[in-house]
C-alpha positions in Angstrom: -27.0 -195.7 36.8 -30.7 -195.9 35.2 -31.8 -192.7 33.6 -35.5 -191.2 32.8 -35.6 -190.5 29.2 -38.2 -187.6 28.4 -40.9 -187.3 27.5 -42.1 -190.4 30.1 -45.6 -190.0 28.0 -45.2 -189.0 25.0 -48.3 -187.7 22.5 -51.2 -186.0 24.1 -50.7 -186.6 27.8 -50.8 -183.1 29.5 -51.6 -181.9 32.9 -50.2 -184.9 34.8 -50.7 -185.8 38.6 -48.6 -187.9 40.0 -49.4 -189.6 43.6 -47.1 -192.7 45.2 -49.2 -195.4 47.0 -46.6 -197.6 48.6 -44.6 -198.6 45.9 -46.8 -197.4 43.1 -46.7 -194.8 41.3 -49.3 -193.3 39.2 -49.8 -190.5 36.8 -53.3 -189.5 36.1 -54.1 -187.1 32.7 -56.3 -184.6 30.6 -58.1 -186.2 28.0 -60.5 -183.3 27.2 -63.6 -184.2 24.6 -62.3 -187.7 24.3 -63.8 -190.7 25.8 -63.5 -192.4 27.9 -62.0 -190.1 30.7 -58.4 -189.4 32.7 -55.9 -191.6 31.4 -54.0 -193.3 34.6 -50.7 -194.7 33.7 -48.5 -196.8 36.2 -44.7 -197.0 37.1 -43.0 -199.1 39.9 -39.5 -197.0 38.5 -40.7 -193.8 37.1 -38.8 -195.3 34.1 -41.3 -197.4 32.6 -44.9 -196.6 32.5 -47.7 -198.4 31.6 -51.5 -196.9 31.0 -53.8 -199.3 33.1 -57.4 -197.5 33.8 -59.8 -194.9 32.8 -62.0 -193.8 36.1 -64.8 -192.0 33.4 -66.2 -194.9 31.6 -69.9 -194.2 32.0 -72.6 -191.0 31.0 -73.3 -190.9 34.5 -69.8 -189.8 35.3 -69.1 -187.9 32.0 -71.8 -186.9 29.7 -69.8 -185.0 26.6 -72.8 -185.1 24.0 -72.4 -181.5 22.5 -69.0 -180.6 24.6 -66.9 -178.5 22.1 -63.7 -178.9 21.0 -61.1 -178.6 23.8 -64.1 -178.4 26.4 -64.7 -182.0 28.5 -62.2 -183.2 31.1 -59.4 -180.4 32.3 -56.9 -181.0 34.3 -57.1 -184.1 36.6 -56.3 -184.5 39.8 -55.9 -187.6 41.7 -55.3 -188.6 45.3 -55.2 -191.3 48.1 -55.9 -191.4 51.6 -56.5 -194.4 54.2 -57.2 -196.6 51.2 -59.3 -195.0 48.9 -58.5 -193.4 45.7 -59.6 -189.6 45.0 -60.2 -188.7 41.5 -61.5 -185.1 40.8 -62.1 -183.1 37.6 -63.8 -180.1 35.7 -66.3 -181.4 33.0 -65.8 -177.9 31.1 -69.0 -177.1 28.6 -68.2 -173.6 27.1 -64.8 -171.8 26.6 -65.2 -169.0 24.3 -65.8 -165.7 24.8 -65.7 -163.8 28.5 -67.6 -167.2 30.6 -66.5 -170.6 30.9 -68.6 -173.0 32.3 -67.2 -175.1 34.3 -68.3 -178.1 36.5 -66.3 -179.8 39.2 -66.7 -183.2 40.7 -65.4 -186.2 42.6 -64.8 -189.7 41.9 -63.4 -192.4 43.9 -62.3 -195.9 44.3 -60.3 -198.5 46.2 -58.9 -200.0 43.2 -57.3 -197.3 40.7 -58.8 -200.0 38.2 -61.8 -199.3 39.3 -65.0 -199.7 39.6 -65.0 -195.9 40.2 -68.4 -194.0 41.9 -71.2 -192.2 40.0 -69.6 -188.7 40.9 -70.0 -185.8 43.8 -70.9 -182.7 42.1 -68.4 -179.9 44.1 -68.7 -176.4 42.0 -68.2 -174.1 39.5 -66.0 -171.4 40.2 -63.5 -172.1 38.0 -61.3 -174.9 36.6 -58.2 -177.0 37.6 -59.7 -178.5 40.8 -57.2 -180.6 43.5 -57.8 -182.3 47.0 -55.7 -182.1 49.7 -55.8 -184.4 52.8 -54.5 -182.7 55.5 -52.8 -184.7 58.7 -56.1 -184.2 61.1 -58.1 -185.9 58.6 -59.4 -183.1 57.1 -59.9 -182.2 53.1 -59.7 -179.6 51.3 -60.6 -178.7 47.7 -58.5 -176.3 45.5 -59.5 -174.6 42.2 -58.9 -171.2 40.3 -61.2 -169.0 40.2 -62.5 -167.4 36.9 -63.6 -163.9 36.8 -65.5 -163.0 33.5 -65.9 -159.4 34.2 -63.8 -156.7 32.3 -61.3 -155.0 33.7 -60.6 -157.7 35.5 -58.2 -160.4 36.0 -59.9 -163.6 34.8 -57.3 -165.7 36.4 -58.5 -164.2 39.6 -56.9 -166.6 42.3 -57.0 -170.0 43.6 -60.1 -170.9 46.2 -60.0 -173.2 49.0 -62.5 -174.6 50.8 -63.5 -177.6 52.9 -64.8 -180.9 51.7 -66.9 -183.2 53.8 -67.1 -186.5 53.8 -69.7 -187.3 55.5 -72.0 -184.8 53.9 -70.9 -185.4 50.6 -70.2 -181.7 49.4 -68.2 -178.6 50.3 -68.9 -176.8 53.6 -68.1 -174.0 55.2 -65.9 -170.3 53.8 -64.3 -170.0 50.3 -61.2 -168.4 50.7 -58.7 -167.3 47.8 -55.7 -167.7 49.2 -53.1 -167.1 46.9 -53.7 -164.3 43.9 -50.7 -164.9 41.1 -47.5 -163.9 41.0 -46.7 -161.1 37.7 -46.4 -163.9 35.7 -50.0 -164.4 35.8 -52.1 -166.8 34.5 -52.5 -168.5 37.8 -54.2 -171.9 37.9 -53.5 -176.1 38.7 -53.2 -176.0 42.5 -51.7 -178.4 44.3 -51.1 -178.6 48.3 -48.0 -180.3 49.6 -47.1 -180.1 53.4 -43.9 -181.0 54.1 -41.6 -180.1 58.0 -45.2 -178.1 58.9 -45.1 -176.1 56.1 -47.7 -176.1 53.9 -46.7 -175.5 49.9 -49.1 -174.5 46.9 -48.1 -175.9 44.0 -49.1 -174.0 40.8 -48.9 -172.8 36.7 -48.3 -169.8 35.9 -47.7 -167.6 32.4 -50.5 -169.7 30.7 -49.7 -173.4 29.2 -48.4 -171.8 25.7 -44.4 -170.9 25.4 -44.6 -168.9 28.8 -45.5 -171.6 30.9 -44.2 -172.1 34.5 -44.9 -173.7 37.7 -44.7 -171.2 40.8 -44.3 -172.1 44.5 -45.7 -170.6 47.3 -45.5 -171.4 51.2 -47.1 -170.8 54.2 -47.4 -172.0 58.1 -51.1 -172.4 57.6 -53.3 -174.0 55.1 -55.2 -170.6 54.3 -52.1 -168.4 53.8 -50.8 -166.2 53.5 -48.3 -168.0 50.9 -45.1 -166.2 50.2 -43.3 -166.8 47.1 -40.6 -168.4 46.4 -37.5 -165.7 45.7 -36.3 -167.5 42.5 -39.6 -168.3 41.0 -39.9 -169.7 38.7 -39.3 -173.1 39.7 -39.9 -174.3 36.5 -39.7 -173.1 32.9 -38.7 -173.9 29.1 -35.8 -172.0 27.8 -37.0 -170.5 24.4 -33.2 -170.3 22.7 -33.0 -173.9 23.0 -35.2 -175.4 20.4 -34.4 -178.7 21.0 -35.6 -179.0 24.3 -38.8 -179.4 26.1 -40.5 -176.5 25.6 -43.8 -174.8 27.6 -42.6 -176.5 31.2 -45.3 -176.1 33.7 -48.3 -177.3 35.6 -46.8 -179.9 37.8 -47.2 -181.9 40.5 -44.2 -183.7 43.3 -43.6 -187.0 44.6 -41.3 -188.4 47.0 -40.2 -192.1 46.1 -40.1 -194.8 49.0 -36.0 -193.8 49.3 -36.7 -189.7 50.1 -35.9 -188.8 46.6 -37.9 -186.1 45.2 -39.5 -186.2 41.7 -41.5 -183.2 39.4 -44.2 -184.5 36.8 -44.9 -181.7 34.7 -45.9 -180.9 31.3 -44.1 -180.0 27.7 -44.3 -180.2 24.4 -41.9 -180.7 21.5 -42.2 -178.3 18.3 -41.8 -179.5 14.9 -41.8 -176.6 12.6 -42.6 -172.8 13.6 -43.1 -173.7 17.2 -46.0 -175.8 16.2 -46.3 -179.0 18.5 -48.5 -181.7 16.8 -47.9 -184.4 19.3 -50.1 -182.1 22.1 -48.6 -181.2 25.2 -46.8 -184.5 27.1 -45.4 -185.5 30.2 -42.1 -184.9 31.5 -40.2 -185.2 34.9 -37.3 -183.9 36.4 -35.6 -185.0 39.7 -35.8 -182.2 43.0 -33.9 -181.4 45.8 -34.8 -179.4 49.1 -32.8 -176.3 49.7 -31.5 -175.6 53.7 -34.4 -172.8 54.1 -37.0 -175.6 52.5 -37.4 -174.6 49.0 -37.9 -177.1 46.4 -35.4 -176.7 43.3 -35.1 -178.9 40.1 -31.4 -180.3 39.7 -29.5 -178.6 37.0 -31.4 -175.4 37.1 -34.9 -174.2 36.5 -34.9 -176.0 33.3 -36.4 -179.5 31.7 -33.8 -182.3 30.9 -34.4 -184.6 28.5 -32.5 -187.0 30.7 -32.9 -187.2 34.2 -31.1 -189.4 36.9 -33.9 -192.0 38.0 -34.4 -193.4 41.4 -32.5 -195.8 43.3 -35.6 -198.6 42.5 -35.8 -201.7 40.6 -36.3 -201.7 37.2 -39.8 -203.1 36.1 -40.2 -202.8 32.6 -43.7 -203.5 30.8 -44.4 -205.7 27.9 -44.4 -203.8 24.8 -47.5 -203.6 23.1 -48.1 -205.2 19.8 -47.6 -203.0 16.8 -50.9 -204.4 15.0 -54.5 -204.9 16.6 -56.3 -207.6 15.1 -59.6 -206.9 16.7 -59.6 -210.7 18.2 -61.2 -209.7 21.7 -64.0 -209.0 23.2 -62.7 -205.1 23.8 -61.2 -202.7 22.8 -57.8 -202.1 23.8 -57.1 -199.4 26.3 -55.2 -196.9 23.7 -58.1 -196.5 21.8 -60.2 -193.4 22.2 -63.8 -192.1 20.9 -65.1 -188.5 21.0 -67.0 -187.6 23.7 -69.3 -190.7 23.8 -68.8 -194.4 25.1 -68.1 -197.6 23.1 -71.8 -199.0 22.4 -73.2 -201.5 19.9 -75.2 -198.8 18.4 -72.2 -197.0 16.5 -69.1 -199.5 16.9 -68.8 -203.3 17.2 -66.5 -206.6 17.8 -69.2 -208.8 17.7 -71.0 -208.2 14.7 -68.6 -210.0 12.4 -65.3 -212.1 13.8 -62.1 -210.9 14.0 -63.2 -207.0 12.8 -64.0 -203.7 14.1 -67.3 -202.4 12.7 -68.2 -199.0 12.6 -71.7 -197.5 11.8 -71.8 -194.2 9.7 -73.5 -191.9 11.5 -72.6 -187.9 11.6 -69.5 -186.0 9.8 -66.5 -185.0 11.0 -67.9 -181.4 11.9 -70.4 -182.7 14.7 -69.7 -182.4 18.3 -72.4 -185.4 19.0 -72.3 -188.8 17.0 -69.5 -189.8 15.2 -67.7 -192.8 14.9 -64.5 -192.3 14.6 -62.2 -194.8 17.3 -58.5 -193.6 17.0 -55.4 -193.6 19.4 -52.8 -191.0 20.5 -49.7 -189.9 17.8 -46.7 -190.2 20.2 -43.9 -190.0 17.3 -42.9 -188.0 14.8 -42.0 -190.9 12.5 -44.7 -193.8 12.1 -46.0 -195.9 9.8 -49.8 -196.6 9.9 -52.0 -198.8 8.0 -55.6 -200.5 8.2 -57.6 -202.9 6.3 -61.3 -202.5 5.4 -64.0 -203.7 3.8 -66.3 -200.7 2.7 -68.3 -200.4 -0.7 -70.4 -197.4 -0.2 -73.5 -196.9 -2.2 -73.8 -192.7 -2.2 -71.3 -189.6 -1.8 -72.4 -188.8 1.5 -71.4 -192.4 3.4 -67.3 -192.4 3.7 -64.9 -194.5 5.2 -61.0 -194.7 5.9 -57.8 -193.7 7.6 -57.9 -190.4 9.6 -55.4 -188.1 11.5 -57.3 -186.0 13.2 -57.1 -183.0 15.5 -60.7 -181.7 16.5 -63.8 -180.6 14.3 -61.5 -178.5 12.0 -58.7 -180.0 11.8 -58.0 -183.1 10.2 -56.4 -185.0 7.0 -58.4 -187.6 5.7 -58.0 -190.6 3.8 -61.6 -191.8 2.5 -63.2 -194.2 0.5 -66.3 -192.7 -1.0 -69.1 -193.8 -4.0 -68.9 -191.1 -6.4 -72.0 -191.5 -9.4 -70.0 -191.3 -12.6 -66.8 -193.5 -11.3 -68.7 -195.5 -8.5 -65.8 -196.5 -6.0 -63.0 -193.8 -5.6 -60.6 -192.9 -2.8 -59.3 -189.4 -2.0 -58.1 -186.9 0.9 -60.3 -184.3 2.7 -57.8 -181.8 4.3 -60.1 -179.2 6.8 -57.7 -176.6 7.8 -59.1 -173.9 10.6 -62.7 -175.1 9.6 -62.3 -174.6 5.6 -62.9 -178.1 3.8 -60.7 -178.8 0.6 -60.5 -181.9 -1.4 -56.6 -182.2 -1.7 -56.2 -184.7 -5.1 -56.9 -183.0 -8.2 -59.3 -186.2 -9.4 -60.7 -189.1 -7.0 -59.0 -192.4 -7.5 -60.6 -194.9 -9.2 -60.7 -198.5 -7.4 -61.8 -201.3 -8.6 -64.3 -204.0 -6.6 -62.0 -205.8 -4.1 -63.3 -207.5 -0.8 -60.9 -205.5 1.1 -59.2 -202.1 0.5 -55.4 -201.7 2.1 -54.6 -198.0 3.3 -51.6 -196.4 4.5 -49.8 -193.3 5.7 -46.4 -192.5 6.6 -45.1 -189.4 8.5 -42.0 -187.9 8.8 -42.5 -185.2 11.5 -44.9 -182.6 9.3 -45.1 -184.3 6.3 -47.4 -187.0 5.8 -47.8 -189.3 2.7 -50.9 -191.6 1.8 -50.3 -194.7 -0.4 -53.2 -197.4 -0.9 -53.1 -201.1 -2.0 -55.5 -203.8 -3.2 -53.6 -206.8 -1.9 -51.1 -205.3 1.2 -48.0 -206.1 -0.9 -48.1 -203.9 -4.0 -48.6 -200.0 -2.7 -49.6 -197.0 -4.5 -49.1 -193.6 -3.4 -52.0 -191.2 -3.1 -50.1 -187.9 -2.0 -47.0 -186.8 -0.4 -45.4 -184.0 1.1 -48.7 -183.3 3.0 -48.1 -180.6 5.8 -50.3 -181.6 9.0 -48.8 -178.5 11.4 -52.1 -177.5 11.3 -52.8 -180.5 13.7 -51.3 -178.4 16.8 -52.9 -176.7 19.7 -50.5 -173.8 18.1 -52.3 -173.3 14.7 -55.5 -171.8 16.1 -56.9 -168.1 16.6 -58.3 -170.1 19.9 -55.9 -171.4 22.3 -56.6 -175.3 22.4 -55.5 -178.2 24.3 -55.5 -181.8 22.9 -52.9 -183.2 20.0 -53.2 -185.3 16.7 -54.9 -189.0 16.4 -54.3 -191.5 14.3 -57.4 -193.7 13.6 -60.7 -195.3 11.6 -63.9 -193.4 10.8 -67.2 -193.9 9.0 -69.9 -191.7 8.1 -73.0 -191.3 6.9 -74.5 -188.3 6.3 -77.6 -190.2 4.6 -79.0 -191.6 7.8 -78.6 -195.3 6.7 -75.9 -196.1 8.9 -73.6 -198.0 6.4 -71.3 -200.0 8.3 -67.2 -200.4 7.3 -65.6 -203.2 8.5 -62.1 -202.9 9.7 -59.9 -206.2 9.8 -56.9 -204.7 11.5 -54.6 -201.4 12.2 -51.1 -201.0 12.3 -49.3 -198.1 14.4 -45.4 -199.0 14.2 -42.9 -196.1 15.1 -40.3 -195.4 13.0 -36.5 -194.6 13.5 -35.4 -191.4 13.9 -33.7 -190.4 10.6 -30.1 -189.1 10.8 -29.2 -186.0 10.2 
């Protein structure tokens, strides 16, 4: 019998919806400040899952510019009704302190490729927004409400109200129809109805080492919801360290054969309960008790390895450990922050068979930088790049990055310096504070290309650089990137660690880098 090995998505995938459309299945996720938005990845098996589409591909349906860290797209949620594709999502400008600002809106499609519409602004209330299509035709929009008075709770309830198509917007009463449960925290609705019952779907105990998903029913969409008596229905056991830990936010699915499946996510800790892969996605097979409630087989628990469904197997093509940059775009793992792919900043036409990337501003700014990197999904890889970058001032830099948000990041740069001209070294920012981790710059001396590389070995990361890709050098090992965790922050945040190529400069002249290819292979896992 097949199994599903978790997690299905592993890296920086959290806050998964999953919808079946016949005999698809897809898995739409967070992707916060970086562009372009909601990741959708496709199964036929729930074994093998492939990414195939971002809906957010355009300013007019995600403008970032200025979005801080851990602000931009939240929490997903995607649907489909008599043949068209429902995508909505918060756009989330300002997190800290007692407000959030937080702007809700609707996409949709009749392709899940796409092309997606310019969206439907719906509100503001609070975050975590979800449709539901109900059987007469009607829909209905979901979202928790944030209170920012004190003495209040801020997790204050999830609202429902009407959508209309024909208008366009949302019409009629908001109602809050379900206020927590004493776990509290109480946000990601979802609306499943199921032998006339409607059931609300949500997380609960906050998406840290707490986390749960809590169900609720009811014989009318508006409540009132009772509880389920054994929530919760979901959550991480702490004393087990090596399993998937922070369980929650999910959604259901019931395959074409009446089996019952749980996307949810989870994250994997390192070291000190620090989780630099992000929060991933997991799933866990269902069952139906006699008095209708849902339960996870084996217990309220996440398995690593879950029975899969009585389906085909459709395995994907793997993709190819090195990109040359031979086509005419960029392939779908690679990310920017919070702006498009445009010929101003990054190119594949300027020079054959390269990626060039302008220097424009440093790794601090939450507008212009080009920096085009893809998710870490292992603990052990090996990643190198080849560039061609002969900088004529300390402010223009160039190189190899892993990189969290604004402040926090390890860097390996190529930089002019006025006494030793070319030299290559490592800026480590840790919680905002800069440091310059070798004791001296390394000299190098004029090549047409420069070779860099860095392996990791779950924390530990070493750099090693090369002037022909054969003979390597090392830079610096034993590195310690736990810092590049949502875990290692006074602020709760939400993305996970990158791997990619930056350029900057701080000058204004735009000095180009040139990068001829990158290599993400993962390692084995080393024995114990």
């Amino acid at each position: 019998m097949s199994s599903i090995e978790n997690p299905i998505l592993p890296g920086y995938h959290p806050d998964p919806c999953m919808i079946r459309v016949g005999e698809d299945y897809y898995i739409a996720t967070s992707t916060f400040e970086w562009f372009p938005g909601v990741q959708i990845h496709h199964s036929k098996d729930l074994i093998n899952w492939k990414l195939v589409s971002y809906p957010l591909t355009r300013p007019s349906q995600l403008d970032m510019d200025g979005n801080i860290d851990s602000g931009g797209v939240w929490a997903p949620a995607l649907s489909y009704s008599e043949g068209m594709f429902y995508l909505i999502y918060t756009d989330v400008k300002s997190r800290r302190g007692a407000f959030k600002d937080t702007h809700n809106y609707m996409v949709t499609s009749e392709n899940i490729t796409g092309p997606w519409s310019d969206p439907i602004y719906l509100n503001s209330s609070g975050f975590d927004p979800s449709l539901f299509h109900d059987e007469d035709g009607s829909k209905w929009v979901l979202n928790m409400i944030w209170d920012h008075r004190k003495g209040t709770n801020s997790f204050a309830g999830i609202a429902l109200q009407e959508y209309s198509v024909a208008e366009k917007k949302l019409v009629g009463p908001v109602r809050n129809i379900f206020k927590g449960t004493d776990l509290g925290v109480t946000e990601a609705p979802h609306i499943y109805k199921r032998n006339g019952r409607y059931y609300l779907v949500t997380a609960e105990g906050g998406t840290v080492y707490n986390h749960a998903v809590t169900i609720a029913r009811s014989d009318d969409l508006t409540g009132p919801y009772t509880v389920d008596p054994q929530n919760p229905v979901l959550t991480s056991d702490r004393t087990q360290h090596d399993m998937l830990q922070k369980a929650g936010h999910a959604s259901l699915v019931e395959t074409q054969t009446g089996e019952w499946f749980m996307a949810h996510l989870c994250a994997r800790p390192v070291k000190d309960g620090k989780c630099i892969l992000g929060r991933e996605t997991a799933l866990q097979k269902c069952y139906w008790t006699d008095d209708g409630w849902l339960r996870v087989e084996g217990g309220p628990h996440p398995k690593t390895t879950v029975p899969a469904p009585e389906l085909a197997l459709f395995p994907f093509e793997q993709e190819d450990s090195i990109d040359e940059f031979n086509g005419s775009h960029l392939n779908l793992h690679w990310n920017a922050l919070r702006r498009p792919f445009t010929e101003d900043w990054v190119s594949l036409q300027e020079r054959d068979n390269h990626l060039r990337l302008k220097g424009q501003e440093s790794m601090s700014s939450l507008h212009k930088q080009s920096l085009v990197a893809r998710r870490l999904e292992s603990f052990q890889v090996n990643v190198e790049t080849k560039v061609d970058f002969h900088p004529d001032h300390f402010q223009q830099m160039a190189g190899l990055i892993f990189y969290y948000n604004t402040t926090d990041y390890v860097y390996l740069r190529i930089t002019h310096d006025e006494a030793d001209g070319l030299v290559l070294g490592i800026i480590q920012t840790k919680h905002g504070e800069y440091d310059e981790i070798l004791q001296e710059d390394i000299s190098l001396p004029e090549a047409p290309y420069y070779y860099l590389k860095a392996v990791l070995n779950n924390e530990w990361l070493t750099f090693y650089y090369s002037l022909d890709g054969e003979t390597w050098h090392l830079v610096a090992q034993g590195i310690e990137i736990t810092h590049l965790s949502d875990d290692d922050a006074d602020l709760i945040r939400f993305t996970g660690t990158f791997v990619g190529m930056c350029a900057q400069d701080l000058s204004g002249q735009s000095k180009h880098a040139d990068f001829d290819y990158f290599m993400y292979q993962e390692l084995p896992q080393p024995q114990a």
